[in-house]
DRENZAVO-612912 format. One record per residue (C-alpha): residue number from 1; residue in one letter; x, y, z. Coordinates in nm, 2 decimals, m for minus. Layout:
  seq  type       x       y       z
  NUM     A       X       Y       Z
...
***
This chain:
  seq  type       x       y       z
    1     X   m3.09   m0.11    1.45
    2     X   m2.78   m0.18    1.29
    3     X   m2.73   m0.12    0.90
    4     X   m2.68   m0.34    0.67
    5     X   m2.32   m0.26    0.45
    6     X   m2.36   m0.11    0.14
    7     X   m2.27   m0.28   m0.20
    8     X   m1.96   m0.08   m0.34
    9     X   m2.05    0.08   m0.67
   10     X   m2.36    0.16   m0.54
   11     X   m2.59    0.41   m0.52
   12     X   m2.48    0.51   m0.20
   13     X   m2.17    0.54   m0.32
   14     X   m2.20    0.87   m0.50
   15     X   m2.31    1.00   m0.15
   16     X   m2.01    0.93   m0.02
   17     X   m1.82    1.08   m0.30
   18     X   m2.01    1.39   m0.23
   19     X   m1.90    1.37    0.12
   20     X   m1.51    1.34    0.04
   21     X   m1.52    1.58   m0.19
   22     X   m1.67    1.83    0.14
   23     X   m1.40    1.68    0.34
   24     X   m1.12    1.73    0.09
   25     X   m1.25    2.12    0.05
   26     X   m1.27    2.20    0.40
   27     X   m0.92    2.03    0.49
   28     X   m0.70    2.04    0.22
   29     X   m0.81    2.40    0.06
   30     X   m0.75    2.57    0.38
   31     X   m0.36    2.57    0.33
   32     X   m0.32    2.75    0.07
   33     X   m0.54    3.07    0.19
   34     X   m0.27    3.11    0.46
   35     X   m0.13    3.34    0.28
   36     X   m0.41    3.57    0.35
   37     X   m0.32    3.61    0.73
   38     X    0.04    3.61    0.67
   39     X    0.12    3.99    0.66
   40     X   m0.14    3.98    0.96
   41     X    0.00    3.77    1.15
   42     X    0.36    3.85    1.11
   43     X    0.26    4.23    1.22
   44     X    0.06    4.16    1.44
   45     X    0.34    3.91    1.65
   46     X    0.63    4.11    1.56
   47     X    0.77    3.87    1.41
   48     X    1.02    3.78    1.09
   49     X    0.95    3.64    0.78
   50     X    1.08    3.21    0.88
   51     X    0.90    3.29    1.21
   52     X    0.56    3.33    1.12
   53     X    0.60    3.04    0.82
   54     X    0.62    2.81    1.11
   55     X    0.29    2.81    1.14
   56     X    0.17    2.69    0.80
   57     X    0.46    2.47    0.81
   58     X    0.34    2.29    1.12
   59     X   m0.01    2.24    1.01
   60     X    0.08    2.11    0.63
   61     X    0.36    1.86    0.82
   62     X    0.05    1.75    1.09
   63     X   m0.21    1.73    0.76
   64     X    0.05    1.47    0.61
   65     X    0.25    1.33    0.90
   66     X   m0.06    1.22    1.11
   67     X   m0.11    0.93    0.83
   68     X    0.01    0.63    1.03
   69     X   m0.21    0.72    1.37
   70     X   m0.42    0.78    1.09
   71     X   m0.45    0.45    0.94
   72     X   m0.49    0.26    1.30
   73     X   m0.77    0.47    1.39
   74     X   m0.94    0.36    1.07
   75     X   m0.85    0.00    1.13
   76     X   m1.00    0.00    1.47
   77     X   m1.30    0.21    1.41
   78     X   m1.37    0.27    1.08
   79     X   m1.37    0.58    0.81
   80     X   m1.69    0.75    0.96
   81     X   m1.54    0.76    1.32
   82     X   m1.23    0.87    1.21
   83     X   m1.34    1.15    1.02
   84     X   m1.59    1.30    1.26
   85     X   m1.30    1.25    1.50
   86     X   m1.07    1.48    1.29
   87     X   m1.35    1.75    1.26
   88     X   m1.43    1.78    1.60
   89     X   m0.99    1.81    1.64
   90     X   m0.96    2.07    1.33
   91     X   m1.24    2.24    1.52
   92     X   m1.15    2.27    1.87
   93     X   m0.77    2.36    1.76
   94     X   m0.86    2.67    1.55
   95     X   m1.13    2.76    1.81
   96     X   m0.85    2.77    2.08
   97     X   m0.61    2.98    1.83
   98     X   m0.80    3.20    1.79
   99     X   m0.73    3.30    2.18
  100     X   m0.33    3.27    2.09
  101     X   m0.11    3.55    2.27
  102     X    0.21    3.42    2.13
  103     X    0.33    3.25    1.82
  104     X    0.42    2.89    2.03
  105     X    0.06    2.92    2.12
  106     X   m0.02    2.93    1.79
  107     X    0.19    2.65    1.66
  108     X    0.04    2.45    1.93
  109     X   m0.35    2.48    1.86
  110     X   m0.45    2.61    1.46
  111     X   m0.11    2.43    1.39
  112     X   m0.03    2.09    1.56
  113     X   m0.42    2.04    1.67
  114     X   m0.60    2.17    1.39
  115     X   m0.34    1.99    1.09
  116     X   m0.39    1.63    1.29
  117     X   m0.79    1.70    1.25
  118     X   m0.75    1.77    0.94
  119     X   m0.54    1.47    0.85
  120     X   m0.79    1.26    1.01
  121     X   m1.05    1.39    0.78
  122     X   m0.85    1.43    0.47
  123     X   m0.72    1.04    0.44
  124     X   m1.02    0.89    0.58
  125     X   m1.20    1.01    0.28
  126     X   m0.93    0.94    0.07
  127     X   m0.93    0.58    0.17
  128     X   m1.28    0.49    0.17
  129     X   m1.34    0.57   m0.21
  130     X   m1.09    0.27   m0.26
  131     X   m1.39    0.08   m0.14
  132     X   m1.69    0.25   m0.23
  133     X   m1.55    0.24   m0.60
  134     X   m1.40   m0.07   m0.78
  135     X   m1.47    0.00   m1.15
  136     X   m1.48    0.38   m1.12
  137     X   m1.17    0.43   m0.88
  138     X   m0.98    0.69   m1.09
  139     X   m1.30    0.83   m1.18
  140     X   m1.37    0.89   m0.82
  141     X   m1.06    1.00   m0.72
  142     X   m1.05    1.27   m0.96
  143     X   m1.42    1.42   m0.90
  144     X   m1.33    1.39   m0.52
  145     X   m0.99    1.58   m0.60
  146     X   m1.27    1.92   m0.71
  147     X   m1.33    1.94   m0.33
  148     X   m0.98    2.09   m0.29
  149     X   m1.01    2.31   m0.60
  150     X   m1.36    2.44   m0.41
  151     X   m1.15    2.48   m0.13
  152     X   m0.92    2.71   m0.30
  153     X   m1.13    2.89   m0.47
  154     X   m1.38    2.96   m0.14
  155     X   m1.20    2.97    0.10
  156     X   m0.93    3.28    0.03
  157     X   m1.26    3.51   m0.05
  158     X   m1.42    3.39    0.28
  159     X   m1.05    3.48    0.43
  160     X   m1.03    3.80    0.30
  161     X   m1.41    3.93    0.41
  162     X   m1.41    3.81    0.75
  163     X   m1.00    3.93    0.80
  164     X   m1.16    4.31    0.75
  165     X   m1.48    4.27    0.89
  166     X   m1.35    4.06    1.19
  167     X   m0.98    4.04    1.19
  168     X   m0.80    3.72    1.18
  169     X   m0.89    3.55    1.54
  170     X   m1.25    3.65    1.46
  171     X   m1.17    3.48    1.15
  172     X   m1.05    3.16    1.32
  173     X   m1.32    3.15    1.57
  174     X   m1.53    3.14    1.25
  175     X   m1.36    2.86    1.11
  176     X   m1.37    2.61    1.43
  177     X   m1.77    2.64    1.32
  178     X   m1.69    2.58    0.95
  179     X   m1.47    2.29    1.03
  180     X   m1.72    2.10    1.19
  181     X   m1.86    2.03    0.88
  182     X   m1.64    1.76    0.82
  183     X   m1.83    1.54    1.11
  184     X   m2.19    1.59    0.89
  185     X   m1.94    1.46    0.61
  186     X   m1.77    1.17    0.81
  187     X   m2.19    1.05    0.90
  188     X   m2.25    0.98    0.56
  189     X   m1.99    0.76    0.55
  190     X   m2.21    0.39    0.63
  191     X   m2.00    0.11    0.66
  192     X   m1.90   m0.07    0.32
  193     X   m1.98   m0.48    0.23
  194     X   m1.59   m0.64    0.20
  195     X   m1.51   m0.96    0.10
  196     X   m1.45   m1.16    0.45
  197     X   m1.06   m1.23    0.58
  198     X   m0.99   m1.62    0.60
  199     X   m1.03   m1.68    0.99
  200     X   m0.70   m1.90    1.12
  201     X   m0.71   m2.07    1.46
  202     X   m0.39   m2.00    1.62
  203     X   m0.37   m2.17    1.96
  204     X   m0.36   m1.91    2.25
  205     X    0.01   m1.76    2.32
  206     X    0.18   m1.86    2.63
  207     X    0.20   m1.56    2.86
  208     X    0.56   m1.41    2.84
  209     X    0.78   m1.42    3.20
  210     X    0.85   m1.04    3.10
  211     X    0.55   m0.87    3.01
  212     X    0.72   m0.53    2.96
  213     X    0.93   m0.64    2.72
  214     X    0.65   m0.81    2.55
  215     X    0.46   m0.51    2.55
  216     X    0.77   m0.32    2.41
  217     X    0.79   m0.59    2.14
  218     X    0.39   m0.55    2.03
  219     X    0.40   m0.20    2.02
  220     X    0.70   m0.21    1.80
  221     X    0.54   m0.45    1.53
  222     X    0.22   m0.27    1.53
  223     X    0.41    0.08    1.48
  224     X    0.67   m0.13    1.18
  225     X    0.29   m0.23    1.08
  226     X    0.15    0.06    1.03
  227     X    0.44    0.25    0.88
  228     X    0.45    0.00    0.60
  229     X    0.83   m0.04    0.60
  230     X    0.80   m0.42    0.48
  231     X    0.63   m0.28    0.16
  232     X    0.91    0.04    0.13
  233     X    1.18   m0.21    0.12
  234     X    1.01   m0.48   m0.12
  235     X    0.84   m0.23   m0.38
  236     X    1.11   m0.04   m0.55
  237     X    0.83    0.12   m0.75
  238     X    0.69    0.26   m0.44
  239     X    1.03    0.37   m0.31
  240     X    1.10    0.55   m0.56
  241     X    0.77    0.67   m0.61
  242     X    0.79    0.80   m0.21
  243     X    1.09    0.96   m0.25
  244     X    1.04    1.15   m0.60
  245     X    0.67    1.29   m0.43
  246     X    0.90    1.41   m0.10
  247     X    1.11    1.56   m0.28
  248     X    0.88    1.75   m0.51
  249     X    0.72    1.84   m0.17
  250     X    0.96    2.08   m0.08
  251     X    0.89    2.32   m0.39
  252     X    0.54    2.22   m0.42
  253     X    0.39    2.44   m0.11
  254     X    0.57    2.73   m0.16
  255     X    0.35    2.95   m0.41
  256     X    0.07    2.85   m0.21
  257     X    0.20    3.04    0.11
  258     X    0.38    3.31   m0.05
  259     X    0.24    3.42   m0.36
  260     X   m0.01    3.66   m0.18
  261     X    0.25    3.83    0.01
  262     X    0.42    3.87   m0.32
  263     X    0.18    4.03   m0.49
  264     X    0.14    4.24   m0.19
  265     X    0.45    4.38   m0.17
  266     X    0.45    4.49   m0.52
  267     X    0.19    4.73   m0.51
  268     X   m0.11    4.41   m0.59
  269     X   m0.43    4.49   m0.38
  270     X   m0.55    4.32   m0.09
  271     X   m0.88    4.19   m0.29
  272     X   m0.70    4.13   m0.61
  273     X   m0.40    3.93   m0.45
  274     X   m0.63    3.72   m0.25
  275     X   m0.81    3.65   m0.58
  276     X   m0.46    3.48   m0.77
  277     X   m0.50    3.18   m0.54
  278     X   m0.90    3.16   m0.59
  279     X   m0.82    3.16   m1.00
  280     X   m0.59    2.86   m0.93
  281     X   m0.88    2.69   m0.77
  282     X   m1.19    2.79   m0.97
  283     X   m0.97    2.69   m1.29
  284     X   m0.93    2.31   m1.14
  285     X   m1.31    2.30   m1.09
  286     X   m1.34    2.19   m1.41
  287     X   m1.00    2.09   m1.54
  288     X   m1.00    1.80   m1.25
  289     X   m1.30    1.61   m1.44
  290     X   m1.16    1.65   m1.77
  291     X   m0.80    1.51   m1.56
  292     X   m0.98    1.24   m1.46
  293     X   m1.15    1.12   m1.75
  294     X   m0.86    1.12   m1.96
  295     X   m0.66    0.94   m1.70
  296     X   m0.95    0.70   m1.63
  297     X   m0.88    0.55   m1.99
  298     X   m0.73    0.24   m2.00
  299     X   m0.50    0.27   m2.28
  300     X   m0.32    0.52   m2.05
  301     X   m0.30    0.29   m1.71
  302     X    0.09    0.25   m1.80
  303     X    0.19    0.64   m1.89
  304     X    0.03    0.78   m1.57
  305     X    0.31    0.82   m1.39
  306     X    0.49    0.97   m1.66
  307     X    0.18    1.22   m1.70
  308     X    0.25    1.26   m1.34
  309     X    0.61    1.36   m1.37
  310     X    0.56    1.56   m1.67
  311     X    0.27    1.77   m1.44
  312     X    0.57    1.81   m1.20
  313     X    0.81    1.94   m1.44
  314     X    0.55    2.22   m1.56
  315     X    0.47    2.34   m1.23
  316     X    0.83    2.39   m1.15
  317     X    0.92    2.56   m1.54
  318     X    0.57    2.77   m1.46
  319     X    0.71    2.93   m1.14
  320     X    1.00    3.06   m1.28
  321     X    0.75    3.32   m1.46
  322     X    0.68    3.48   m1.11
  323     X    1.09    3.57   m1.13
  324     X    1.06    3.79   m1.46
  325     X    0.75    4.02   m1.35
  326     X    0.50    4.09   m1.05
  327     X    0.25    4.26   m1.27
  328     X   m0.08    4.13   m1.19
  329     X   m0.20    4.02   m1.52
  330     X    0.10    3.87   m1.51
  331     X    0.03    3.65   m1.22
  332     X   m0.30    3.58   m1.39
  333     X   m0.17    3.42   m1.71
  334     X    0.12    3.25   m1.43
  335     X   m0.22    3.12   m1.26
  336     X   m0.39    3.00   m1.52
  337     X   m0.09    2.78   m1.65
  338     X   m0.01    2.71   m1.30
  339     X   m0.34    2.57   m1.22
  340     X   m0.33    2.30   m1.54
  341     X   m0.01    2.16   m1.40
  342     X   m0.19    2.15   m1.02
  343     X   m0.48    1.95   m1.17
  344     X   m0.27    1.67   m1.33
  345     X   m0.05    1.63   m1.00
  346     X   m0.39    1.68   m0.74
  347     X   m0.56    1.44   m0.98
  348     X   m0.30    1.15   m0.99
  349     X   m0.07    1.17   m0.70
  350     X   m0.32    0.90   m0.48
  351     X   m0.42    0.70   m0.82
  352     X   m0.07    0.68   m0.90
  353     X   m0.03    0.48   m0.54
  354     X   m0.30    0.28   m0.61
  355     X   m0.13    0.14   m0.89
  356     X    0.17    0.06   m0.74
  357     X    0.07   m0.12   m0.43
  358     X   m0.27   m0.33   m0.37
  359     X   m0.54   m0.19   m0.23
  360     X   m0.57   m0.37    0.07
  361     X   m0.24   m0.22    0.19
  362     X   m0.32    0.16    0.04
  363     X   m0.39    0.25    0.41
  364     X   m0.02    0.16    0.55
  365     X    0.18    0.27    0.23
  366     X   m0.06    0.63    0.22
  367     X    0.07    0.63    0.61
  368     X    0.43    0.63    0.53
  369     X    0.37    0.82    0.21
  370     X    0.21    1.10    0.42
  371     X    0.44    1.12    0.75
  372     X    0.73    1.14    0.50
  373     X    0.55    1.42    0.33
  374     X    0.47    1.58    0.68
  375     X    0.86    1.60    0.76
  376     X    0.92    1.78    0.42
  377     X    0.63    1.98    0.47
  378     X    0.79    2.08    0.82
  379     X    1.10    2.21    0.66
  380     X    0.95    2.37    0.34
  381     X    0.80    2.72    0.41
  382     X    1.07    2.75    0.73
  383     X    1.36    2.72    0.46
  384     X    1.16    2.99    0.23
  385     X    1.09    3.20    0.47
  386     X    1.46    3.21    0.57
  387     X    1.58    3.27    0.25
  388     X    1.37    3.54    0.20
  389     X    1.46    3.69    0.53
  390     X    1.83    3.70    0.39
  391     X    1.81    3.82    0.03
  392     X    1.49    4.01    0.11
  393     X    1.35    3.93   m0.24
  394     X    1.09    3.67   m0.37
  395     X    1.25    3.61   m0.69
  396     X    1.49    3.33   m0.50
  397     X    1.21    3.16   m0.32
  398     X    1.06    3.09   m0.66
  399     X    1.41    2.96   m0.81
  400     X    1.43    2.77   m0.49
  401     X    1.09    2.58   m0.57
  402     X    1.11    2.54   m0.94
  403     X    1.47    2.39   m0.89
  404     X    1.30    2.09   m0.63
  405     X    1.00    2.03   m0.87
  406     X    1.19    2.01   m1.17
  407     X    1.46    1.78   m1.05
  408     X    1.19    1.57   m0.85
  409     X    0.99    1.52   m1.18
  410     X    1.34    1.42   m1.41
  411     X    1.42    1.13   m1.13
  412     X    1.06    0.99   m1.11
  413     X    1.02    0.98   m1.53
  414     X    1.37    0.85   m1.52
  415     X    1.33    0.61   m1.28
  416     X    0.97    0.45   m1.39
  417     X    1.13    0.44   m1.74
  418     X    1.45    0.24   m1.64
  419     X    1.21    0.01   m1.40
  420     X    0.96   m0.03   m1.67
  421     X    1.27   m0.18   m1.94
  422     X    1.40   m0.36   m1.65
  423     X    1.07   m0.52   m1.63
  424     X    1.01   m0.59   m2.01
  425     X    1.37   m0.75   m2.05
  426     X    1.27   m1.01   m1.70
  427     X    0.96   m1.19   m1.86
  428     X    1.09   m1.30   m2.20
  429     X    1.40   m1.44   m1.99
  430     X    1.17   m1.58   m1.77
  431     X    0.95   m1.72   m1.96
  432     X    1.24   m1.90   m2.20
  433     X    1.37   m2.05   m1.88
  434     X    1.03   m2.19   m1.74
  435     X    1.01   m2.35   m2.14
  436     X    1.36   m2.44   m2.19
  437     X    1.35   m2.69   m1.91
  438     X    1.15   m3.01   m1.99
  439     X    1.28   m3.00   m2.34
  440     X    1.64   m2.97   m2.24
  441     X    1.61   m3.28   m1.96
  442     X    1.44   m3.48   m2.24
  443     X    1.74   m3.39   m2.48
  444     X    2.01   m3.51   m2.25
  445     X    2.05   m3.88   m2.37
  446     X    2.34   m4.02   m2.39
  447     X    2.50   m4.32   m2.60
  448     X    2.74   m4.56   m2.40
  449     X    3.01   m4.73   m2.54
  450     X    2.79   m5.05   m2.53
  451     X    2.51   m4.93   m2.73
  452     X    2.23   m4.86   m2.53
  453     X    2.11   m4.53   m2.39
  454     X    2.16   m4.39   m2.06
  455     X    1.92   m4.16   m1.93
  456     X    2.09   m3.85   m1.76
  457     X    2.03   m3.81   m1.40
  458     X    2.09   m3.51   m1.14
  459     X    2.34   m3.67   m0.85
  460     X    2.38   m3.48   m0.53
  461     X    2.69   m3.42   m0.44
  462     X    2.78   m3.32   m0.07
  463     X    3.07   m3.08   m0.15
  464     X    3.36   m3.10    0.18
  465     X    3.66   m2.89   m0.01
  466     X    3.78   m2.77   m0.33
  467     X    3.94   m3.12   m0.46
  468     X    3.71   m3.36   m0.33
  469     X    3.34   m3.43   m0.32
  470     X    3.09   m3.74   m0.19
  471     X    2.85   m3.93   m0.42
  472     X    2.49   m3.91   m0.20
  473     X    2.39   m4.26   m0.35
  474     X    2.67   m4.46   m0.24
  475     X    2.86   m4.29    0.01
  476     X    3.17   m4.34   m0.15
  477     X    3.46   m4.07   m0.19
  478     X    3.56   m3.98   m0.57
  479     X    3.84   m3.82   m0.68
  480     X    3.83   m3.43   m0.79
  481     X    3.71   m3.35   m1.07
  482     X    3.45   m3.08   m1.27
  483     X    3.10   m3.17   m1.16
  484     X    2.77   m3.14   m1.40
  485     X    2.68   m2.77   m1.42
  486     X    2.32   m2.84   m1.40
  487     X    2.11   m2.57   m1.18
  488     X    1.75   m2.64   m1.10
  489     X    1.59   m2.41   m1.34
  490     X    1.72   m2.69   m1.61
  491     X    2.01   m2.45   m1.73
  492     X    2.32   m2.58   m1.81
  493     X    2.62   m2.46   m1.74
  494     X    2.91   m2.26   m1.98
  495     X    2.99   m2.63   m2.06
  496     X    2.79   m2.78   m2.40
  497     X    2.63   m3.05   m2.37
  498     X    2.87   m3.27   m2.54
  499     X    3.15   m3.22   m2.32
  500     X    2.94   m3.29   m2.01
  501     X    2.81   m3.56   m2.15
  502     X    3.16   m3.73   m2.21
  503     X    3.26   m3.61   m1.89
  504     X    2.99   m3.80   m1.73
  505     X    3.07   m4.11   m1.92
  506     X    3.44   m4.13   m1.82
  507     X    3.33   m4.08   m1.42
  508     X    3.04   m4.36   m1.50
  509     X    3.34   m4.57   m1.62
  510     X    3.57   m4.48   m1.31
  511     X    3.33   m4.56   m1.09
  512     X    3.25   m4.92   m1.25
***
């Protein structure tokens, strides 16, 4: 028997913020405990420092890049099939890497399989809280957003038990059964009551003489569809908005991947190094909330994004304190600060969207947002591990990301700023324009030599050359001369009004 949809703001809709939040902890908090295996995995495949970052680099491009396939999977089957979809992916690919004999094996299966599962689960969830919630939406986001904290936090001291007591492909065989979590999550996830689309009757198309290149022509709107270029080139806030987030992207990752190897290498513990990243994440268990209340307020709907870009800049200015000292209480107090400026850009980088483009096209411009992401995310950890393969010291990895983050948040605050004055100086100009115009029609009366008022009226004039134009009323042809510089917003022209007047009365005169 089929269901009946839910109301949003339901009850049921807590359940299914219960279920992203699962989601968001078992796909986006695995990332950052890479780090764990790192050292593993690098000894264990012989291999150098940008070889083995290829790996997290191809599962956090797949976990972003995967948005577009993403989004027409949702609007063919839904949120629910989409999500168990990417668990049973996420599992099946670290399952099979845990069998990996070479690193291209690896890329293949934990990476490319396992980052498209979890890209189905992750944005899936992400995009059916825009539905579920209406009045609660940044509420939502942000209690949702403590699933990737939980992830943080659990999942490097999971890592770090099963790496001794099974090694790291018993570790991954592990995690192809944790994964499928995410298709207990995706049931929950009951279809939700929307306002009905307009039905149109379009008479059926004639069938094309070429059907290949009708084909080719579908399958290139759908894909321009999907990856929301229409709204990339119309939005300038979400262009800019796109851009400053990629950007930021490619210093964003990096203390996630490397800080545990850091640590490592000067003299930090196994157990103690694995536990930086799980402060980073039990630390946004609560802050998120707080994040999300204070963002939820509506005298601060028009300084989010410049909370956002401010988050940016301290997470960049906070990473340069991993260049002065590698002491671990060091790294704690770095965490801790580190973990406040995570929270306000986990919490508002997918509200911040919301705002800028409606909702019912969130699912193409998260698409675009996300595959751009996934390209940065592809060149990231690669770039890092290179230039730590050629100085052979951490300290320029960190300059590397704080130097992306910081400049990425002074062009997004610049930018909103200069759009938001650009903005505030367009309405009072429009607005005098749309008033100026009955009024200034109404003013234009004009006294003949004879006494009497003439009403002024617009003429069209059929312009064939620079000396001579065509009156549209009596087809006759009149000499040159300066025509009435009114546009059709009721605006005149750098002329007053008195000299067009008298101008209009000597060509009334000529013509007579």
């Amino acid at each position: 028997m089929r269901q009946a949809p839910e109301p949003p703001d339901g009850s049921w809709a807590w359940m299914v913020l219960l279920a992203s939040l699962a989601a968001q902890a078992l796909s986006l908090g695995f990332p950052p405990c890479i780090g764990v295996f790192f050292t593993d995995l690098q000894h264990d495949f012989q291999a150098s420092n940008s070889e083995t970052s290829w790996f997290p680099s191809i599962l956090g491009m797949m976990l972003n890049a995967g948005g577009p396939l993403c989004s027409m999977l949702v609007g063919h089957f839904g949120c629910r099939v989409t999500m168990m979809l990417g668990g049973v992916l996420a599992s099946l690919g670290m399952v099979a890497g845990s069998f990996s004999r070479t690193l291209s094996q690896l890329y293949l299966t934990a990476g490319l399989i396992t980052g498209l599962g979890m890209c189905f689960a992750f944005q899936s969830s992400l995009t059916v809280l825009g539905f579920y919630f209406i009045r609660r939406r940044v509420l939502a986001n942000a209690l949702s957003s403590m699933g990737v904290s939980l992830g943080v936090t659990l999942w490097p001291f999971l890592s770090q038990y099963l790496l001794e007591k099974l090694g790291w492909r018993g570790t991954f065989l592990v995690f192809g059964g944790v994964l499928l979590h995410c298709c207990v999550s995706g049931a929950i996830l009951r279809p939700v009551a929307t306002s009905p689309a307009p039905e149109t009757s379009q008479a059926p198309a004639a069938p094309s003489k070429t059907p290949a290149r009708g084909c080719l022509a579908t399958c290139f709107r759908s894909i321009r569809h999907h990856l929301a270029f229409d709204i990339l080139w119309h939005n300038l806030g979400y262009c800019v908005y796109t851009l400053g987030v990629s950007w930021m992207a490619l210093g964003f990752s990096i203390p996630h991947f490397f800080l545990v190897p850091y640590a490592r290498r000067h003299g930090v513990e196994e157990h103690r190094a694995a536990l930086l990243m799980s402060i980073v994440g039990f630390c946004n268990i609560f802050l998120r909330p707080v994040a999300g209340l204070v963002s939820s307020r509506p005298s601060l709907a028009s300084s989010r994004k410049y909370l956002f870009s401010l988050a940016i800049l301290l997470n960049g200015l906070t990473n340069l304190v991993c260049t002065l000292s590698a002491d671990f209480w060091v790294l704690v107090g770095y965490c801790l600060v580190y973990s406040v400026s995570m929270c306000g850009i986990g919490t508002l980088i997918f509200q911040i969207l919301m705002d800028i483009v409606p909702m019912e096209q969130f699912s193409r411009a998260l698409g675009l947002f996300s595959i751009l992401n996934g390209v940065v995310s592809l060149i990231s950890p690669p770039l890092a591990g290179f230039l730590l393969d050629t100085t052979d010291s951490f300290v320029y990895v960190f300059y590397m990301s704080s130097f992306f983050l910081i400049s990425a948040a002074l062009f997004m605050g610049g930018s909103f700023y200069v759009l938001q004055k650009k903005e505030k100086g367009d309405r009072p100009a429009q607005a005098e324009g749309a008033g100026a115009d009955p009024s200034l029609v109404q003013s234009l009366m004009l006294e003949g030599k004879d006494g009497f008022k003439k009403n002024l009226s617009v003429e069209v004039m059929y312009v064939t050359s620079p000396g001579e134009s065509r009156d549209a009323r009596n087809e006759e042809w009149l000499p040159p001369h300066d025509h009435l510089g009114l546009n059709v917003t009721g605006t005149l022209g750098e002329k007053t009004v008195e000299s067009q007047a008298k101008e209009l009365t000597e060509m009334q005169d000529a013509d007579r």
